[in-house]
N, C-alpha and C positions, 0 to 999 in steps of 0.2 A: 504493500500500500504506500504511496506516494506519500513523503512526510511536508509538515506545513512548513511554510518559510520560519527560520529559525526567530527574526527579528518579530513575526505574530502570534508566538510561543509563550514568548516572555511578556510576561504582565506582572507590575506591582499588588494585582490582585490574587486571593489563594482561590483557586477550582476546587470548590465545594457543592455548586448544584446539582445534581444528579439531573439525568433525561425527564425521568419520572417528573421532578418537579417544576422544570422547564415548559414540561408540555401542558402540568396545570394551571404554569403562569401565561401561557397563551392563552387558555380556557377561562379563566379568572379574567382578563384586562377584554375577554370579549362580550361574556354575556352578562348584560344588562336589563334594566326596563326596559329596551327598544323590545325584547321579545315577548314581552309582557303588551305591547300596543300595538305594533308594525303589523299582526296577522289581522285588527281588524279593519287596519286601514289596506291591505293586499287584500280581505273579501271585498271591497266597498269597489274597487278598480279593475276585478279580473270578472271573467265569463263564466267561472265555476272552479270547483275542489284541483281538478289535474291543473289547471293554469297557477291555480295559487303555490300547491307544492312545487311546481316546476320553478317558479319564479325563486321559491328560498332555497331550490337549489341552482338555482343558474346564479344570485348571492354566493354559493357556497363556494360553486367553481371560479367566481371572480378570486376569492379570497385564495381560494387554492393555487391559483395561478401565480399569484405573488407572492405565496411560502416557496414554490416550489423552485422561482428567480432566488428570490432572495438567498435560500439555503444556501448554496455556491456562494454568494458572498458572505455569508454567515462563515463558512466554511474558510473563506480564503481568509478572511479579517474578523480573526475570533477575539475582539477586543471588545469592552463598554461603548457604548455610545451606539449602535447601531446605525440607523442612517445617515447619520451627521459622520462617521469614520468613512462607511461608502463616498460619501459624495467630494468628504476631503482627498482621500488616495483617488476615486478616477477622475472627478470632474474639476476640482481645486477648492481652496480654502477660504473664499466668497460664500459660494453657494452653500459648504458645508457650516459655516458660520451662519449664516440667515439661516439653516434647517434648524440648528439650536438654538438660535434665540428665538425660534417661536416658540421652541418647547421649553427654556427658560424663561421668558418675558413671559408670556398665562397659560402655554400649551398643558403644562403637566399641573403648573402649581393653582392654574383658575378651574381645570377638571376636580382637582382635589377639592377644592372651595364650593363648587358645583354639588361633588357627587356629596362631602358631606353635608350641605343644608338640607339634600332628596331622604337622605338616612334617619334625619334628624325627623324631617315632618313626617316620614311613614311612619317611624320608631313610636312615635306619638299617635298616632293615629292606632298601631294595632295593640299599643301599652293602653293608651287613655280614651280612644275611642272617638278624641277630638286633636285639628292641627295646633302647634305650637302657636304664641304669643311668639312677633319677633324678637324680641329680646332673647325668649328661652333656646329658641332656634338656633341664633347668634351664638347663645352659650354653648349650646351641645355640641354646634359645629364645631366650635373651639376645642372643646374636649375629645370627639373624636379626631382631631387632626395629631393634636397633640400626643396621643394616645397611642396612633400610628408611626410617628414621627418618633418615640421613645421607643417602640417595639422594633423600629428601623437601626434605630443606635445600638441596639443591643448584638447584632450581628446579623449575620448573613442567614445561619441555621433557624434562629428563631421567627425570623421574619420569612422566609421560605414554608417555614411549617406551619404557619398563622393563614396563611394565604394560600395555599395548598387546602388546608381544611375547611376555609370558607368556600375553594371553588367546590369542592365535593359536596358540600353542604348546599349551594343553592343548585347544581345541577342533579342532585336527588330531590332536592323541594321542586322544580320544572318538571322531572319526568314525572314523578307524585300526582303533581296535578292533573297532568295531562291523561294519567292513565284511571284516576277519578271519577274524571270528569266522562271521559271515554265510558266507563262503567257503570254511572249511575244516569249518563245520559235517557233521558225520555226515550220512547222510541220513534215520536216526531220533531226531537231534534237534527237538528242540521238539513232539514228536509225543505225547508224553504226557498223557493226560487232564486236563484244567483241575478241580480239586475246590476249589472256593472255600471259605473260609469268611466266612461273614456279618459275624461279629463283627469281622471282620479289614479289611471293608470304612471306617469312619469316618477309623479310623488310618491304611487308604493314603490318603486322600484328603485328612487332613492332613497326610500325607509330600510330598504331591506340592505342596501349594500353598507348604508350608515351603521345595519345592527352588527354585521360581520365585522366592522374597525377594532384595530386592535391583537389582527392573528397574526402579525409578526415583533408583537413585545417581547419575547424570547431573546431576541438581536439586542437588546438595549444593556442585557446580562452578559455576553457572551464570552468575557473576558473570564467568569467568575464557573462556567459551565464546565465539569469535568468533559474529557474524551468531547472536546466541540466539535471535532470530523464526525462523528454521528451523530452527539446529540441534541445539534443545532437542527440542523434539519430536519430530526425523528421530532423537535419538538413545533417546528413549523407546519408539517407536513400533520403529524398524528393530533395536533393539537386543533389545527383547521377543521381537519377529518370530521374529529369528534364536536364539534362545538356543529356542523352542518346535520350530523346526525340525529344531536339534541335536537333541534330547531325544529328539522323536518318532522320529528315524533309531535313536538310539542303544536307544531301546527296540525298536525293530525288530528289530536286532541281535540282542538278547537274546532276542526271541518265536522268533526262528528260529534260533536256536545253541541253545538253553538251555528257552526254555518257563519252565515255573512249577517246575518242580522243588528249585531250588538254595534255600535254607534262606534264610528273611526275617529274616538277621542281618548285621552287621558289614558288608564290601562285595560282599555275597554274589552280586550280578548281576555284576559288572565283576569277580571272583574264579571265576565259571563261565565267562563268557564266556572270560577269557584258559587259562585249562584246554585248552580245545579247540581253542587256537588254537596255544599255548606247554609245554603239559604241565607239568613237575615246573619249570618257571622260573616258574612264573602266579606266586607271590606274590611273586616281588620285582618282575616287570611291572606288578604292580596297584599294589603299594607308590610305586612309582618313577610314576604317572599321578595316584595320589593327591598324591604330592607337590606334582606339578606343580598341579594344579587347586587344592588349599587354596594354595599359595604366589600363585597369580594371583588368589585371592580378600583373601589378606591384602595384596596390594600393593594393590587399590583401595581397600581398605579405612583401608588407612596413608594413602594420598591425599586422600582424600573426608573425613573424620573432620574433621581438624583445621579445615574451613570452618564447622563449627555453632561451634566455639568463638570463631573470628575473627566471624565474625554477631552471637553473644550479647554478644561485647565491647565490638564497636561501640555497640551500643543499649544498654550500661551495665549490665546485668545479668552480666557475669561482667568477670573482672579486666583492666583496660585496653590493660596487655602483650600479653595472646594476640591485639591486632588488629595488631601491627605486622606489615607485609611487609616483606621484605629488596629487596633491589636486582633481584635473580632471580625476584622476583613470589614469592617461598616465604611464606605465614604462618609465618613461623619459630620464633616463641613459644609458640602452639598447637599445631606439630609436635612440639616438644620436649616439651609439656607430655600430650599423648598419649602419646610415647613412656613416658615417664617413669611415665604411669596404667599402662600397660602390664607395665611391668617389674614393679611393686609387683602387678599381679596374676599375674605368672608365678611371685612369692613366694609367695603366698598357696597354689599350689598348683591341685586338684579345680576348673574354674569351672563344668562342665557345665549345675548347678541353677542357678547361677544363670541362666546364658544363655537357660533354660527359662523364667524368668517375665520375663525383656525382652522375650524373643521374643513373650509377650502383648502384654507393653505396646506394643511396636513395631507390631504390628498396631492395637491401639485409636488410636494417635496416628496413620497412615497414613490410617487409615480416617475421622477426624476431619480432617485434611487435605486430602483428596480429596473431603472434605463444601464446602469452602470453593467449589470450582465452581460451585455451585450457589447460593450470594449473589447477591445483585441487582447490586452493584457488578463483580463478577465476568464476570457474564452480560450486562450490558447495556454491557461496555468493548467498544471499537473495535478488537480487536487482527487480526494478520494470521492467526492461526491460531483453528478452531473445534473444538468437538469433534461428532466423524459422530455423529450421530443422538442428538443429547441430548435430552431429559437421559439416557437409558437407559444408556451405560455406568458415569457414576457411580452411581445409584441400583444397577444389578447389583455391581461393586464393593462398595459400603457394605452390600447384603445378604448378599453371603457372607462380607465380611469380619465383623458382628455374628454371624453363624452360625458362623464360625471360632472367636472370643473366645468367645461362650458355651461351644462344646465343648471348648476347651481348659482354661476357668476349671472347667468341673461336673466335666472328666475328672483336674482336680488343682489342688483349693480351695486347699491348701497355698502352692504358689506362687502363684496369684493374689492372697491374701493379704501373701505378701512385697510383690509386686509395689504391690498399695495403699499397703503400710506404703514405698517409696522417693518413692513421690509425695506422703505424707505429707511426709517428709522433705524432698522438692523444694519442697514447698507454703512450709512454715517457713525454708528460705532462698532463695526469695524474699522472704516479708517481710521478714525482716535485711538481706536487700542494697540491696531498693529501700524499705523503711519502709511500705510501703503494698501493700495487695493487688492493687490495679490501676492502678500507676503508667505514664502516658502513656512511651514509649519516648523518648529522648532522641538522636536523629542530628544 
């Protein structure tokens, strides 16, 4: 077996993740409440049941497409930081600096501020029955940040195994439901006529590929991942797999309890489904599953974060501190200093819009990273891993994901516009920090 280049061997960090837990942290940083809503708004836009499942698998295969690029790079550059290290070795040290500072400036730390205030009011909702006062909101955010951030510090082992047990934990609450639901379904559930609407079709199909983000956070470890010639890819690949697997069950579920009926809002599939399963208790069951899925999203999320900034330090472009590791393998500088972005956005309050135009940019910079495959340096290295049938999944990759950014950007210029005006702004400090536009990296 071809061995890796010696100089992407050596890392500051110790290889302690196992595969196993790699692939749960793909599984964790994807499934969300988007699976909890997206199936009532995909009944409200397709023609019936096979178009619906079809569509959250042609989802799955997008996402698959781009584990299965990436892995080779995973493979060739088994270092933290994930796309921000791609983009610096093939494309240069511009672009790779604008990919982390949108994931430094709110990418990770306004997600975290996000997903804890969702935790906070479901937590409330299936403890007390009613939502939070904002203050109390406020508070709990704080405390769940904090709480993650201290479990971050502690090292690498305990924060792996925190996170690893919440993905287990909400994707047996998902299949749970769905095979419930499936069970005690009526026998003229889901029998109701499918009446699509047209217009309704574009926006489930960017519901569904939004619910899939997230199957290549594995990359953002890789530094830290024992044997990465396997099990970067085994966690790209088997983690994708499985998270398409869930989906398609759990919308089963719902085609056979529920149908298209339940209203294309809030979590209105996973809010019909437990109806018929739980009655007059479904909303504090939903509330209390919701919980669970966004808290196993913000625990990978509090994990994986803090490795672009340990990345961008090392190579000189962000502040020297955030590369230090503790004794426990924790980048402890960059945890704290997440937490920290974090808190100052659960001040700020509303982050929603904003999220709305990272959520572009995180596609443009994905889909620019998964371009890097296809380099000739890339392509013609020796590694143990290839990707099946290239080049075709990258090039499908980078056409839906251009086709995603355009209809996101024409279906809301406003934020696309934000979103230029932060990379403006990433643009100008990089020249302050390194004096030049295309300053050679420093390791």
């Amino acid at each position: 077996m071809p061995l890796l280049p010696e100089s992407h061997r050596n890392s500051s960090q110790k290889r302690t993740i196992s595969g196993v837990h790699a692939t749960l942290l793909v599984v964790g940083a994807v499934v969300g409440t988007g699976i909890l809503a997206t199936p009532a708004v995909v009944g409200a836009g397709v023609p019936g049941p096979g178009w619906a499942l079809g569509i959250w698998a042609l989802g799955g295969l997008y996402a698959l497409m781009g584990a299965l690029s990436q892995a080779r790079l995973a493979v060739m550059f088994p270092n933290a930081g994930g796309d921000y290290v791609y983009l610096r070795e093939i494309v240069g040290p511009l672009p790779a600096f604008l990919s982390g500072w949108i994931s430094l400036s709110v990418g990770f730390a306004g997600a975290i501020a996000v997903q804890a205030r969702s935790v906070s009011q479901y937590a409330s909702v299936a403890l007390l029955g009613q939502a939070p006062s904002p203050t109390i909101e406020a508070a709990l955010s704080v405390g769940i940040i904090l709480v993650f951030s201290a479990l971050n510090l502690c090292g690498v082992s305990l924060g792996t195994r925190v996170q690893s047990s919440l993905t287990v934990l909400k994707t047996v609450g998902l299949l749970a439901l769905a095979a419930a639901a499936i069970a005690f379904a009526p026998d003229t559930a889901g029998a109701a006529p499918w009446s699509p609407t047209s217009s309704l079709l574009p926006a489930a199909l960017m519901a569904v590929v939004f619910t899939y983000s997230g199957w290549n956070d594995s990359i953002y470890v890789a530094g830290e991942v024992v044997r990465p010639e396997r099990n970067l890819p085994l966690s790209l690949i088997a983690g994708t797999a499985a998270v398409t697997a869930v989906y398609i069950v759990f919308n089963l579920g719902y085609i056979v309890a529920v149908g298209p009926g339940a209203p294309a809002e809030g979590l209105a599939a996973a809010s019909s489904m437990a109806a018929v399963v739980f009655g007059e208790a479904s909303s504090r069951v939903v509330a209390s599953l919701a919980a669970i899925l966004i808290l196993g999203c913000l625990s990978a999320v509090s994990f994986t974060g803090p490795r672009i900034a340990f990345a961008m330090a090392r190579d000189g472009v962000a502040a020297g501190s955030l590369a230090r590791v503790s004794s426990n393998g924790s980048p402890a500088n960059a945890v704290l200093f997440q937490g920290a972005m974090a808190l100052i956005f659960v001040a700020l309050g509303s982050l929603e819009r904003i999220m709305a135009w990272v959520g572009l940019a995180i596609v443009v910079f994905s889909a620019l990273a998964t371009a890097c495959v296809l380099a000739k340096r890339v392509r013609l290295a020796d590694l143990p891993y290839r990707v099946p049938l290239f080049p075709i999944p990258p090039l499908l990759y980078l056409a839906a994901s251009v086709g995603l950014a355009a209809y996101v950007a024409a279906a809301n210029p406003l934020d696309a516009l934000i979103g230029v005006g932060l990379l403006a702004a990433g643009a100008a400090a990089f020249r302050l920090r390194t004096g030049a536009w295309n300053r050679p990296r420093s390791r």
